[in-house]
C-alpha positions in Angstrom: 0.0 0.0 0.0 1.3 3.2 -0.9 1.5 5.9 2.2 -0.9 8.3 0.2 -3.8 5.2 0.1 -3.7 5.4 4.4 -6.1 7.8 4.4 -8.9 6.7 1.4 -12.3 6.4 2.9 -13.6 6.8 -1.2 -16.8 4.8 -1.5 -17.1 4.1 2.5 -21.1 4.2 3.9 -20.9 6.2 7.1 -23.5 7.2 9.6 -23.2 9.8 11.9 -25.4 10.6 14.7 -26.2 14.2 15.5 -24.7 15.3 12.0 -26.7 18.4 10.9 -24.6 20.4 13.0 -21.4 21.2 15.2 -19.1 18.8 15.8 -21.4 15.8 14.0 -21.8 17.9 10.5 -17.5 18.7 10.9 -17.3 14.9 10.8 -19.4 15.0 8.0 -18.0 17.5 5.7 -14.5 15.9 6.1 -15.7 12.5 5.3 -18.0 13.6 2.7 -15.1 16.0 1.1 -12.8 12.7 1.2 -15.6 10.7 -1.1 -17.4 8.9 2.0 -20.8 8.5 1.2 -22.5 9.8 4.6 -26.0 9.8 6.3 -26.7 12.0 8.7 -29.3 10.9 11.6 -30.8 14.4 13.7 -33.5 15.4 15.5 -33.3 19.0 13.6 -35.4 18.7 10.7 -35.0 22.2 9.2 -30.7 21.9 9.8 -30.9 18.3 8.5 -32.6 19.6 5.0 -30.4 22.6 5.2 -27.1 20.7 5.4 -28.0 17.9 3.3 -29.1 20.2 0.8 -25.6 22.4 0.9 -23.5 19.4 0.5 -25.3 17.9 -2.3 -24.7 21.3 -4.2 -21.5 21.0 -3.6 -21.0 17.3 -4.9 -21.0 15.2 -1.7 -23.0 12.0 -1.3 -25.0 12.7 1.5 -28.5 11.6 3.3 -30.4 12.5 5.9 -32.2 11.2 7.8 -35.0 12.3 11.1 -34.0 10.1 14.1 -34.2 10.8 17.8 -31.4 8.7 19.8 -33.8 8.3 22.5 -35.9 5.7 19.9 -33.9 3.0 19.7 -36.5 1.2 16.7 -36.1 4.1 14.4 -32.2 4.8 15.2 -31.4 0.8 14.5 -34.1 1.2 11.6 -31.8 4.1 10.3 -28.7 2.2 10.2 -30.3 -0.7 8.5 -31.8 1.4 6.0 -27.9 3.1 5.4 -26.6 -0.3 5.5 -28.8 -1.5 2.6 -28.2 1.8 0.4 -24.6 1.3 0.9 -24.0 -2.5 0.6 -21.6 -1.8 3.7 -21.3 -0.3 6.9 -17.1 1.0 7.2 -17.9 4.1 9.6 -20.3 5.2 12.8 -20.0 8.4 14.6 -21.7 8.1 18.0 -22.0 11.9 18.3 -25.1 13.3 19.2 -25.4 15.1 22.7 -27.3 17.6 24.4 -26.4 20.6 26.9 -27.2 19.7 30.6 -27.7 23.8 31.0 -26.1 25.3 33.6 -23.5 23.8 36.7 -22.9 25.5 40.1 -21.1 28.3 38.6 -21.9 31.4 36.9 -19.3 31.7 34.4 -17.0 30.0 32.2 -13.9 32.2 32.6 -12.8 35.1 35.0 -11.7 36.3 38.2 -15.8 36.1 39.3 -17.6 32.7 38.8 -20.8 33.0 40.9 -22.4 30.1 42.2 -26.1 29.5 41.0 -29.0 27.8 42.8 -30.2 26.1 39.7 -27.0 24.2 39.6 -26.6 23.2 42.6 -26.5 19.1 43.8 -29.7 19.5 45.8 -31.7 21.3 43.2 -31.1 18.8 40.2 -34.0 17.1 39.3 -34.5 13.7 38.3 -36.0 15.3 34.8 -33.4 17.0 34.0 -30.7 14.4 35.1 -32.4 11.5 33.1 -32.8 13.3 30.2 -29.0 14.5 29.6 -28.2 10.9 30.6 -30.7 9.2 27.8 -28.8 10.9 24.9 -25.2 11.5 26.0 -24.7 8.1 27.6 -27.7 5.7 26.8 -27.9 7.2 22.7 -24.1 6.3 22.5 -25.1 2.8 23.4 -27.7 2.1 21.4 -25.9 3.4 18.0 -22.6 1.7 19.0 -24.9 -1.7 19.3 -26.6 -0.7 16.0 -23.2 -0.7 14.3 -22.1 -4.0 15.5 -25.1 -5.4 14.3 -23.9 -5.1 10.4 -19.9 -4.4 11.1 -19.6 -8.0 12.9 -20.6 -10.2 10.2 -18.2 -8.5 7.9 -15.3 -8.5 10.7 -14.9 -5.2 9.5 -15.6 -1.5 10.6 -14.6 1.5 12.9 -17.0 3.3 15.6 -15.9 6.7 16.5 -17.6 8.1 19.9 -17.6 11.9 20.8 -16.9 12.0 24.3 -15.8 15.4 25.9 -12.5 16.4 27.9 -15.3 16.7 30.1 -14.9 12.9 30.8 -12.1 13.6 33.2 -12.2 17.5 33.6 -14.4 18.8 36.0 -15.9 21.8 34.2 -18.5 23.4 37.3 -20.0 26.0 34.2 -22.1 22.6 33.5 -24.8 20.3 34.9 -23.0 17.7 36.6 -25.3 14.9 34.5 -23.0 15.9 31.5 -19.7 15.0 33.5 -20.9 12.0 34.4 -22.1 10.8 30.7 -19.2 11.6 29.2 -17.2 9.4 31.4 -19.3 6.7 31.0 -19.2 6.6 27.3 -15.6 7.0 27.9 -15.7 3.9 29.5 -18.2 2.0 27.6 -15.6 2.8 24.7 -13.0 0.8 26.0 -15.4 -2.5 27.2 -16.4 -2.3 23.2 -13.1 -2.2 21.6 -12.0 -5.1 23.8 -15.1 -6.5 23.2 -14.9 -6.2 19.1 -11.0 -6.0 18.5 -11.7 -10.3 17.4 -13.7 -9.4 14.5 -11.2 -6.1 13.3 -13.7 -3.3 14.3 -12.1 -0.5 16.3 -13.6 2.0 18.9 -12.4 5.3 19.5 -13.2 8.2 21.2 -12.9 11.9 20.5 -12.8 14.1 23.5 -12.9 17.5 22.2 -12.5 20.6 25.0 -14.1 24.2 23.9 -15.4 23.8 20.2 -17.8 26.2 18.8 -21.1 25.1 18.0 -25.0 25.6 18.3 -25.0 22.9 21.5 -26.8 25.1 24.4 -28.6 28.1 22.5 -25.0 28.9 20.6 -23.2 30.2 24.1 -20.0 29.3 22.4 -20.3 31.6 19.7 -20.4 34.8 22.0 -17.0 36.3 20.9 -16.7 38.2 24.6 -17.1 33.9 25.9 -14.5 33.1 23.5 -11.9 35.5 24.7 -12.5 34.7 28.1 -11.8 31.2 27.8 -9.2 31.4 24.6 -6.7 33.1 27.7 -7.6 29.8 29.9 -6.0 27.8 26.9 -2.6 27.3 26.3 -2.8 27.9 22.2 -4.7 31.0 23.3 -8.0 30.3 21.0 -10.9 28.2 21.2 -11.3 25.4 18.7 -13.8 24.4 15.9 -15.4 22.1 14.1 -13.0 22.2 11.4 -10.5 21.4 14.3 -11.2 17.8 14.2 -11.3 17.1 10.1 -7.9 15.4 10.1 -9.1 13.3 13.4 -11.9 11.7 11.7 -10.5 10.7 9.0 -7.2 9.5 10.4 -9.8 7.2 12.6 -12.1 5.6 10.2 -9.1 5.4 7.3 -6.1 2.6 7.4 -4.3 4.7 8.8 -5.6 3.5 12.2 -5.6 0.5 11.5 -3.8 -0.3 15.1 -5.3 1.8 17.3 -8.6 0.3 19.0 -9.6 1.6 22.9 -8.5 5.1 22.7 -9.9 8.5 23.9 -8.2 11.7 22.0 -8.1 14.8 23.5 -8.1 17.8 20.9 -8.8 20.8 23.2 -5.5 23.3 22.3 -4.0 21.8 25.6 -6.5 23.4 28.1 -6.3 20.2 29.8 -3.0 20.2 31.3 -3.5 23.4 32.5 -2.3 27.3 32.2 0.6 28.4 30.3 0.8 32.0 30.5 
């Protein structure tokens, strides 16, 4: 194989979960852009017709498809139905995710980060707990377990899981339920991969940090929020979808062909801490 094939995902069937926007839609346009054939499963009707739409008029081979994570049926129904159109299943993205709204503090950055009542351990409801936990933890489950359902009997595929650095950073700016998630599907990641390695399908993880998005009413696109938390990072700038292009394809192409059980951090370094 030549060094320049490592990287051909041309004529792959992908599904990605959560893919009309953010971090799910990044995955997509770099798949798609590579000659991936991709459908995109979201709950957003108007952004899935919208994005679907701007990629086929710029070439791609992309679906789309309306599926709530929470409905296990219609989300295994979805991969099925991808499956068939393809004649193969070579890539899932377990991405889709909600915002747990607000933690015990105020503020993302700064000198001043107030604590809030909302946030706080005895005022989190059951409702609000449960919910955050049915898509960021339970969705990943059920679309991991849709994927092994066609990748197995072709002992072939890869199964890419957006965690958070979330999954081992305490971040107090969000509801506790979101910590907790992530570090389950963190965790869930690694029981797979052992769990699959026997019939060559690898899971992986992508744990971004700060990446701009529409997740929780667009916060992250508030320049004055970006500046405050660009000096907390030590490349001095928050990160974006674009951001994680090379990752995805790096992890569903042959050039990973090795690498099974592994959570990747791509958060500018914010996790080890202040530079300057």
């Amino acid at each position: 194989m030549k060094i320049s094939d490592l990287f051909d995902v041309k004529g792959y069937g992908a599904v990605i979960t959560g893919g009309a926007s953010g971090i799910g839609l990044g995955y997509a346009e770099a798949l798609a852009a590579a000659g991936a054939r991709v459908t995109l499963l979201d709950v957003d009707g108007d952004r899935l017709e919208a994005e679907t739409a701007r990629l086929g008029r710029e070439g791609f081979d992309v679906q789309g498809r309306l599926v709530d994570v929470t409905n296990h049926g219609a989300l295994d129904a979805a991969v099925a139905e991808a499956t068939e159109r393809y004649g193969r299943l070579d890539a899932v993205f377990a991405n889709a995710g909600i915002d747990p709204g607000p933690g015990f503090v105020g503020a993302w950055a700064g000198s001043e980060r107030p604590r809030l009542v909302e946030g706080a351990l005895e005022n989190y409801t059951d409702e609000r707990w449960n919910r955050v936990v049915e898509i960021n933890l339970n969705g990943i489950f059920a679309t991991v377990r849709a994927a092994a359902r066609h990748m197995k009997p072709r002992k072939s595929g890869r199964i890419v899981i957006t965690t958070s650095l979330a999954s081992t950073r305490v971040e107090p700016a969000i509801g506790a339920a979101y910590m907790a998630a992530k570090a389950g599907a963190a965790q869930f990641m690694r029981t797979v991969a052992l769990e699959l390695a026997a019939f060559n399908i690898t899971v992986n993880a992508v744990a971004p940090g700060y990446i701009v998005t529409n997740i929780g009413g667009g916060h992250s696109q508030d320049p004055v929020e970006q500046e405050a938390v660009a000096r907390m990072i030590p490349m001095h700038r928050v990160g974006f979808p674009s951001d994680l292009y090379g990752l995805a394809l790096f992890l569903v192409s042959r050039a990973s062909d090795y690498i099974t059980g592994q959570e990747i951090v791509v958060d500018g370094g914010w996790g080890l801490g202040a530079a300057d």
